[in-house]
C-alpha positions as CSV (number, residue, x, y, z in Angstrom):
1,X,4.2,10.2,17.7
2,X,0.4,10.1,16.9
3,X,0.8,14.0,17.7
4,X,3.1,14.0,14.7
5,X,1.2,12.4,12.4
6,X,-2.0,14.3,12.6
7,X,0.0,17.8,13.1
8,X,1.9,16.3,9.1
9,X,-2.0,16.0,7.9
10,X,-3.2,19.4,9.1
11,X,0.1,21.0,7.7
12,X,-0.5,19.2,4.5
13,X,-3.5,21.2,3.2
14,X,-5.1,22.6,6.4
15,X,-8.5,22.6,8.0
16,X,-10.6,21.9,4.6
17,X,-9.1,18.8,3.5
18,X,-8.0,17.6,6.4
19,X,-10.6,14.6,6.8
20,X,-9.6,13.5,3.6
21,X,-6.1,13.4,4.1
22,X,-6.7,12.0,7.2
23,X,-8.9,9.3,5.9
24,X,-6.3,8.6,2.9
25,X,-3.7,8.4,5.4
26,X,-5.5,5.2,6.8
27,X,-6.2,3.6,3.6
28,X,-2.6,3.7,2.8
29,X,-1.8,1.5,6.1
30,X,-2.7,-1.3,4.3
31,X,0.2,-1.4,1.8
32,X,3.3,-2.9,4.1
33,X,5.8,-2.0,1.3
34,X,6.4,0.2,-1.7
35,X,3.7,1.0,-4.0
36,X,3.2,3.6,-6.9
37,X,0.8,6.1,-7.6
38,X,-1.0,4.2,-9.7
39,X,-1.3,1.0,-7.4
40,X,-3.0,3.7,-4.6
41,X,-5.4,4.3,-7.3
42,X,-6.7,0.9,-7.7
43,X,-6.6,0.2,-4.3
44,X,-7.9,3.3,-2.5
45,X,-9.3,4.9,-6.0
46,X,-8.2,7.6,-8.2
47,X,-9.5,10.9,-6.4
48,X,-6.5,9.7,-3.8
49,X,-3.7,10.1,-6.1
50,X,-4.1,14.1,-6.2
51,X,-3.4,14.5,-3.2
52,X,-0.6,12.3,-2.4
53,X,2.2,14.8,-2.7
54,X,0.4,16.8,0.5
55,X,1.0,13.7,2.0
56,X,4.6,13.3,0.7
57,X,5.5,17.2,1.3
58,X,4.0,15.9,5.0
59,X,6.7,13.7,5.8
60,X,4.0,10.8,6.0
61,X,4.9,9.2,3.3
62,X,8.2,8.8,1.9
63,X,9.3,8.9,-2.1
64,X,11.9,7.4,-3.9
65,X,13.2,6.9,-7.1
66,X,11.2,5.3,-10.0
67,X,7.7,6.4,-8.5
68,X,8.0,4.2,-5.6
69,X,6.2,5.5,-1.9
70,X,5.8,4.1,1.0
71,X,4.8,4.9,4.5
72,X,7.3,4.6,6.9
73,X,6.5,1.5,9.5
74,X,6.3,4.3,12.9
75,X,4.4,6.4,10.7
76,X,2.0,3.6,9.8
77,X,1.7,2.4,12.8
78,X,0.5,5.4,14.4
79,X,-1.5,6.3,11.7
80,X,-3.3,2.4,11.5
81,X,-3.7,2.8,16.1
82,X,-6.1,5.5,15.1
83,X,-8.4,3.4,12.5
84,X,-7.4,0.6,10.4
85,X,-8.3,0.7,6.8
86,X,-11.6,-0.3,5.6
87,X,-12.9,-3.8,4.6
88,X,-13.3,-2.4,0.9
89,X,-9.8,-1.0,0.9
90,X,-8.7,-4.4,2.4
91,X,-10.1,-6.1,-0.2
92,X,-8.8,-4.1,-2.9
93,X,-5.4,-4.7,-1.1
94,X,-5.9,-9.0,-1.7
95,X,-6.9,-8.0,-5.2
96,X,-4.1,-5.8,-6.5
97,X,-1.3,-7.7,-4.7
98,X,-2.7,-10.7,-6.8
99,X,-2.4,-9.4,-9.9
100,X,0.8,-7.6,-9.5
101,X,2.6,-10.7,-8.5
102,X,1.1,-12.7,-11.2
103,X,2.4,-9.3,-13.4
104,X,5.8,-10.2,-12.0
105,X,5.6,-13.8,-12.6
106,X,5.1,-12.6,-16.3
107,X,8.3,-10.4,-16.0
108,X,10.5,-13.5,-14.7
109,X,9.2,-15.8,-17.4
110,X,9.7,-12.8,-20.2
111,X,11.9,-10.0,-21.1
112,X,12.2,-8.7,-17.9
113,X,13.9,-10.5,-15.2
114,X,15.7,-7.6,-13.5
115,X,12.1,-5.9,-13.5
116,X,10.9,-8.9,-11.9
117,X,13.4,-9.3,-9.0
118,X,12.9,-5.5,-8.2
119,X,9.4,-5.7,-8.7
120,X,9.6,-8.9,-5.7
121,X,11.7,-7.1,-3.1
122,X,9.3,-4.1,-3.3
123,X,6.2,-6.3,-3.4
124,X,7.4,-9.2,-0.6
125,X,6.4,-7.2,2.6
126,X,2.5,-6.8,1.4
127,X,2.5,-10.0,-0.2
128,X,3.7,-11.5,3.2
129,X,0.3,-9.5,5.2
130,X,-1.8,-10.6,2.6
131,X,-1.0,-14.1,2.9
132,X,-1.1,-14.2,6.7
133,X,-4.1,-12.0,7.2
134,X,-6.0,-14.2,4.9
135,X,-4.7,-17.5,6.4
136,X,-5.8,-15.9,10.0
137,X,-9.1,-14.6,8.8
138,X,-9.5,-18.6,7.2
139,X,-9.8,-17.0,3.8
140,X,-7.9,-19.8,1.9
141,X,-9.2,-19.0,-1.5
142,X,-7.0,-15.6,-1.0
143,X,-4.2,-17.6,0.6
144,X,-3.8,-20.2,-1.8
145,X,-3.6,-17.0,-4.8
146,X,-1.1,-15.2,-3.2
147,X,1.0,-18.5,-2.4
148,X,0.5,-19.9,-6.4
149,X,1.7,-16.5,-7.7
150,X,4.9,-16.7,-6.0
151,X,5.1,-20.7,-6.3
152,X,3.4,-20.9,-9.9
């Protein structure tokens, strides 16, 4: 499988971006769930999201309607064997959960209730790491915002 994975990144763009892709590939390991375009951006910054349809056209990351990727769980867990993310793109991971489930909090108390529910089920599995990898790591401070956004 890990074979696979790094044969998708050099078919992706070949030999001269290959350590990019490569090093994109294990930023994205941090998100558990779906995620946009835009929420890579803010996590892993905004040079990533011009090259995320290599990745898609890879098979490494999967699309779906609305926007919505994701790296498949085999995929990521491959990819993550090889190098976990970095402590920067883990933090930036705490951070923009937070205030996309605090977004969503806004859409269940407003206009946008169906938004909200579809926004959750998307949201839920990185929400969950977040949560346990900062109760593991004794980080309550992250803990404690990721359990009051989704029990305001």
């Amino acid at each position: 499988m890990a074979a696979c994975a790094a044969w998708g990144v050099r078919q992706s763009r070949g030999q001269k971006k290959e350590a990019y892709l490569r090093d994109l590939a294990h930023a994205l390991t941090v998100f558990r769930g779906w995620y946009t375009a835009e929420d890579v951006a803010q996590v892993v910054g905004p040079d990533a999201t011009a090259v995320l349809a290599e990745l898609v056209d890879a098979s490494l990351i999967q699309r779906a309607d609305g926007g919505w990727l994701r790296m498949l769980t085999t995929i990521r867990a491959v990819v993550r064997e090889a190098r976990a993310p970095s402590e920067d793109v883990v933090r930036a991971h705490e951070a923009w959960i937070i205030a996309r489930l605090q977004a969503m909090n806004d859409d269940f108390l407003g206009m946008h209730p169906r938004r909200a529910v579809d926004t959750c089920l998307r949201l839920l599995p990185d929400a969950l790491a977040v949560f346990d990898r900062a109760v593991e790591a004794g980080r309550g401070e992250v803990a404690g915002a990721v359990a009051r956004t989704v029990n305001p």
